[in-house]
Backbone as JSON Lines, residues from 0, in Angstrom:
{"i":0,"aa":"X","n":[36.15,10.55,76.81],"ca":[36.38,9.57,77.85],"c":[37.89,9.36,77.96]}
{"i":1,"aa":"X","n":[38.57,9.52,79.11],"ca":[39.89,9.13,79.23],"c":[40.0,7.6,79.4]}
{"i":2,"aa":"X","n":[41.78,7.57,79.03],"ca":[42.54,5.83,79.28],"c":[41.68,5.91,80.52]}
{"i":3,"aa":"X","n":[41.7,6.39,82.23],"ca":[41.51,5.91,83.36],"c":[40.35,5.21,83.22]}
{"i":4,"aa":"X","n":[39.19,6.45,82.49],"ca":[37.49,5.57,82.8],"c":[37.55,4.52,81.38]}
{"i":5,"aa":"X","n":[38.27,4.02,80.86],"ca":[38.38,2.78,79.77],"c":[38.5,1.77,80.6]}
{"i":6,"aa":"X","n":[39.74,2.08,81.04],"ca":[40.37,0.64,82.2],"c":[39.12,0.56,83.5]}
{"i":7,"aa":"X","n":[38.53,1.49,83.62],"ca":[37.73,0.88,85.17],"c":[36.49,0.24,84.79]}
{"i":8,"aa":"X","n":[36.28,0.71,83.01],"ca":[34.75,0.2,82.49],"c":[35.17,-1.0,82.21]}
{"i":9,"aa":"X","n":[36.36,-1.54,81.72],"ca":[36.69,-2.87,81.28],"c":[37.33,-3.72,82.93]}
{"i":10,"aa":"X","n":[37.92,-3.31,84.42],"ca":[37.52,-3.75,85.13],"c":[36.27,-3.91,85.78]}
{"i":11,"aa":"X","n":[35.63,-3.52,85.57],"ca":[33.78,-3.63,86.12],"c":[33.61,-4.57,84.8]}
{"i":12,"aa":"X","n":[33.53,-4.63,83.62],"ca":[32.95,-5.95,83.14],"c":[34.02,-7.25,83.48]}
{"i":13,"aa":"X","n":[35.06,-6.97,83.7],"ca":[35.97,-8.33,83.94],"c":[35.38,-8.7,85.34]}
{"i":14,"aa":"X","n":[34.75,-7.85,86.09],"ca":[34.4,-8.62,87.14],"c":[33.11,-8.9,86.9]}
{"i":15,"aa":"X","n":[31.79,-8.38,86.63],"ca":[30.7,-9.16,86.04],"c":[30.61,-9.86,85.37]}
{"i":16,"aa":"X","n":[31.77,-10.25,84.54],"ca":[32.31,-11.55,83.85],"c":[32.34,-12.97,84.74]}
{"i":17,"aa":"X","n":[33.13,-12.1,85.95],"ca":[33.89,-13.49,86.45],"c":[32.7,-14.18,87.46]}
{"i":18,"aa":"X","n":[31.75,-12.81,88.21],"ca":[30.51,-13.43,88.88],"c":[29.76,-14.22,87.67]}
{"i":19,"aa":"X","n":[29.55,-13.46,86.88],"ca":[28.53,-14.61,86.09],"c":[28.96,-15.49,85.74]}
{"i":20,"aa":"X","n":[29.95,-15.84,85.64],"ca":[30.8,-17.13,85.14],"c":[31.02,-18.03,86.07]}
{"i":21,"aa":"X","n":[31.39,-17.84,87.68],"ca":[30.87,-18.24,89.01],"c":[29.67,-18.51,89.54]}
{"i":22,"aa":"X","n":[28.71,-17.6,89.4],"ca":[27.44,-17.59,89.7],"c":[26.5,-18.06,89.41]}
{"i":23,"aa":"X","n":[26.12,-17.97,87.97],"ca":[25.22,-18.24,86.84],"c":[25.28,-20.0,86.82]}
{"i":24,"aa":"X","n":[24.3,-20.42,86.64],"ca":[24.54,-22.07,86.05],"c":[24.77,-22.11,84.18]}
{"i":25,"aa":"X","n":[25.36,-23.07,84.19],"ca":[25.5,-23.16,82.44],"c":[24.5,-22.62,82.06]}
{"i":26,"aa":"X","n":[24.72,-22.16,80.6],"ca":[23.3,-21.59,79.95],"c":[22.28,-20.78,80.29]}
{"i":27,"aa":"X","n":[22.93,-20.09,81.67],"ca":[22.42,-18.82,82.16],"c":[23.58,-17.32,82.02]}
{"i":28,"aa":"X","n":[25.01,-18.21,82.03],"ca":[25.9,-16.93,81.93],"c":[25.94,-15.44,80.99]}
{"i":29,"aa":"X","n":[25.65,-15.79,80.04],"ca":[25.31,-14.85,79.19],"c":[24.15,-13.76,78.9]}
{"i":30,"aa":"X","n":[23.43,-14.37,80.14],"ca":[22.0,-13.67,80.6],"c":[22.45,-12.93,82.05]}
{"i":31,"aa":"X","n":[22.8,-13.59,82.24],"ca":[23.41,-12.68,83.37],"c":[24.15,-11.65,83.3]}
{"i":32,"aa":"X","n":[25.46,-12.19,82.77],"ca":[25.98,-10.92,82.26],"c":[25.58,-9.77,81.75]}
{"i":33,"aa":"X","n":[24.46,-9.94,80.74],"ca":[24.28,-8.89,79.71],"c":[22.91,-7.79,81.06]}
{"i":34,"aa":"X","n":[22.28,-8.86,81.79],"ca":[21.31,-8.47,82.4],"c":[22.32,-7.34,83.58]}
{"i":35,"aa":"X","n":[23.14,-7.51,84.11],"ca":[23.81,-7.17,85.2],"c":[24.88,-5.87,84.45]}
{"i":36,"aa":"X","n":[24.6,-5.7,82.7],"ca":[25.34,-4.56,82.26],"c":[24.16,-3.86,82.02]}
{"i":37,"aa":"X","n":[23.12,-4.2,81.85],"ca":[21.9,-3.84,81.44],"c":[21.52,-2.81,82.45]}
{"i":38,"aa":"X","n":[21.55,-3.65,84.36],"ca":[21.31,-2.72,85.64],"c":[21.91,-1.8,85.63]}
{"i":39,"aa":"X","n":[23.17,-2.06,85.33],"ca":[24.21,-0.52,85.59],"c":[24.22,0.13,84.85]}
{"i":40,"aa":"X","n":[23.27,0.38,83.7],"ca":[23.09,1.47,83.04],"c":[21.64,1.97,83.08]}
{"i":41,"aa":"X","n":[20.84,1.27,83.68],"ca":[19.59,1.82,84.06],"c":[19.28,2.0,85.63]}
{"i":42,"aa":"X","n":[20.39,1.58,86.41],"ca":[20.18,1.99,88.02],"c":[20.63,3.36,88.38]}
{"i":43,"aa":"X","n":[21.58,3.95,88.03],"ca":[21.9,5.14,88.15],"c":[21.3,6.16,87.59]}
{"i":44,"aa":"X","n":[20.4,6.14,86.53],"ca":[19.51,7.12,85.98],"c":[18.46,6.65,86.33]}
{"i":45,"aa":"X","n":[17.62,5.61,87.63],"ca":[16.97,5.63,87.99],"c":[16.89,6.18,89.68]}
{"i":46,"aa":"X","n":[17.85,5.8,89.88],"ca":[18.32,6.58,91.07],"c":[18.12,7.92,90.99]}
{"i":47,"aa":"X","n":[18.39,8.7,90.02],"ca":[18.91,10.19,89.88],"c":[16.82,10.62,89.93]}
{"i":48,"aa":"X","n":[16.26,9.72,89.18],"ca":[14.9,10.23,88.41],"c":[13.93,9.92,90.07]}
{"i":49,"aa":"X","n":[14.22,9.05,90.65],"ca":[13.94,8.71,92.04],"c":[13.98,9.52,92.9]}
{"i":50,"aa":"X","n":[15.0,10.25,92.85],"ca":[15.23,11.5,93.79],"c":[15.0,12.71,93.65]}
{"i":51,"aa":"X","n":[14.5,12.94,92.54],"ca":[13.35,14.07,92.42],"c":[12.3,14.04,92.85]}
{"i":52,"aa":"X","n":[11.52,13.0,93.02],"ca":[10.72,12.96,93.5],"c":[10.33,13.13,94.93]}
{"i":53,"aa":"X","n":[9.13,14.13,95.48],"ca":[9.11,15.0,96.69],"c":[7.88,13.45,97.01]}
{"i":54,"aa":"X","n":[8.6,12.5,97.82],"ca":[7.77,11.53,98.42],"c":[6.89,12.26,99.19]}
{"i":55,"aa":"X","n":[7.16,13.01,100.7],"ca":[6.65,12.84,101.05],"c":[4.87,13.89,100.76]}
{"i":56,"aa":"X","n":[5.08,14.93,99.8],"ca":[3.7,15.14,99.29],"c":[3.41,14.69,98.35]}
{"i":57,"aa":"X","n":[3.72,13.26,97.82],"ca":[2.91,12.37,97.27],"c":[2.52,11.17,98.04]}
{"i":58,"aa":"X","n":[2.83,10.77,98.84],"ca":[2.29,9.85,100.02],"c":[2.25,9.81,101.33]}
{"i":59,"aa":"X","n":[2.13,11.67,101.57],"ca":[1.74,12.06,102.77],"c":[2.88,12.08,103.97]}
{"i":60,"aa":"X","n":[3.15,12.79,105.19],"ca":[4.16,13.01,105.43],"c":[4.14,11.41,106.7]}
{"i":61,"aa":"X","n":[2.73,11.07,107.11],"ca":[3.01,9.93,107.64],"c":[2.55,8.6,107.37]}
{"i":62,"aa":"X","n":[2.48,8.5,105.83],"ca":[2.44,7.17,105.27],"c":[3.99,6.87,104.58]}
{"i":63,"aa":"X","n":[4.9,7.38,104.81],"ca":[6.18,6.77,104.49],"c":[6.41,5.23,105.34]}
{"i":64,"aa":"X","n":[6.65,5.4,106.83],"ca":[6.98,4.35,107.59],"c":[5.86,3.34,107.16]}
{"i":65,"aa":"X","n":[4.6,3.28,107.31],"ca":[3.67,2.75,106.74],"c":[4.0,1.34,105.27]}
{"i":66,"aa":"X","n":[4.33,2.99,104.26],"ca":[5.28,1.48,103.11],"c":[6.01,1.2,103.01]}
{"i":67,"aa":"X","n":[7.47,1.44,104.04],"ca":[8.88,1.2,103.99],"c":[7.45,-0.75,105.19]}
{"i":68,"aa":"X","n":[7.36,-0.78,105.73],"ca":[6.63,-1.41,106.52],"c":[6.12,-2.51,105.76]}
{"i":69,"aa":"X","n":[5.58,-2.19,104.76],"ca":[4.59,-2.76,103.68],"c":[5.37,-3.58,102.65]}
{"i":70,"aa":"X","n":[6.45,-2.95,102.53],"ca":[7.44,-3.71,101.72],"c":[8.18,-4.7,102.31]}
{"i":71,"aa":"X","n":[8.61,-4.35,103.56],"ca":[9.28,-5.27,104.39],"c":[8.08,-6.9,104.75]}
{"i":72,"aa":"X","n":[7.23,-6.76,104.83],"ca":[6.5,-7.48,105.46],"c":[5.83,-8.16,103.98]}
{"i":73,"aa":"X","n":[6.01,-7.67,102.98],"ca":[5.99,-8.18,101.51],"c":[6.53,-9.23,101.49]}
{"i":74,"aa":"X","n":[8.26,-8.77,101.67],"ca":[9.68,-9.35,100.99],"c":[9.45,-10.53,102.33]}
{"i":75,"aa":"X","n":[8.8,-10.29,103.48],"ca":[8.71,-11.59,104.61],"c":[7.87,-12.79,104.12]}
{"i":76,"aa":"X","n":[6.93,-12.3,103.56],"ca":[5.79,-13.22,102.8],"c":[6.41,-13.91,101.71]}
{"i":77,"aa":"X","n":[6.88,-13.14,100.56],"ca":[7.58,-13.92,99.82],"c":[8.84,-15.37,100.37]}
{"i":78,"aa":"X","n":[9.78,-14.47,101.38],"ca":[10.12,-15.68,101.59],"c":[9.77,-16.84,102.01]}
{"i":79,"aa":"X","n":[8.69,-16.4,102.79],"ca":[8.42,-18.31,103.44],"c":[6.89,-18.91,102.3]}
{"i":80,"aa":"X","n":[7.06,-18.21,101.09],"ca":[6.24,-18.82,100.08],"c":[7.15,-19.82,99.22]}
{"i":81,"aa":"X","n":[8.28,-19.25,99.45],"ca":[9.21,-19.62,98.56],"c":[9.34,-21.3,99.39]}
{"i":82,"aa":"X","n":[10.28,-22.46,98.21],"ca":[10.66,-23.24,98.78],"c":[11.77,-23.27,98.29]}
{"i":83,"aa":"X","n":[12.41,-22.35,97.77],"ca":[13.73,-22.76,97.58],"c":[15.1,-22.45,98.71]}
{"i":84,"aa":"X","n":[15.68,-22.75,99.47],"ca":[16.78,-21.88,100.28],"c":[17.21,-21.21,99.6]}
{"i":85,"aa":"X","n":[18.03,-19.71,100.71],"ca":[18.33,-18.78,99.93],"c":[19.77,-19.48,99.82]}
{"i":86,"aa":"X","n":[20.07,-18.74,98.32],"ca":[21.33,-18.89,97.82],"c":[21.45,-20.72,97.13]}
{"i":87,"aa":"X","n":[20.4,-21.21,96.97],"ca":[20.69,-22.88,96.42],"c":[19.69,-22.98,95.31]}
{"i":88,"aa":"X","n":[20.09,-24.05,94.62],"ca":[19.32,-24.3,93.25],"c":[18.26,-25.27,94.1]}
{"i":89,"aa":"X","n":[17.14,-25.68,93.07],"ca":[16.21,-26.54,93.2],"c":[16.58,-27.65,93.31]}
């Protein structure tokens, strides 16, 4: 690993530092943080393992729009189940 990728791994946690330290309510920061170093080391090797995969002969070439559809209209349901506004505490 070179000095360059040291300094950009320790700017990427100084800034997931500073969101969770912004973001997080007391006594959540440290969950956050660790959770949000946690993603970035399991989103990119899920990404990679994601894209092997030949969607459309596993869910047919016209049931894609179908669950891009299915999800959307999910994530619609959830919100108006929800009572919290987005972006505010309880």
């Amino acid at each position: 690993m070179s000095f360059v990728h040291v300094i950009v791994i320790l700017a990427v946690a100084a800034a997931v530092l500073a969101v969770a330290y912004i973001a997080a309510p007391k006594g959540w920061r440290t969950v956050v943080f660790n959770a949000a170093w946690a993603a970035a080391v399991v989103i990119p090797d899920l990404i990679n393992q994601l894209a092997g995969v030949d969607w459309p002969s596993l869910l047919g070439e016209h049931y894609g729009p179908a669950v891009a559809a299915g999800l959307a209209i999910g994530n619609i349901v959830l919100r108006f189940a929800t009572t919290t506004p987005i972006g505010q505490k309880e």
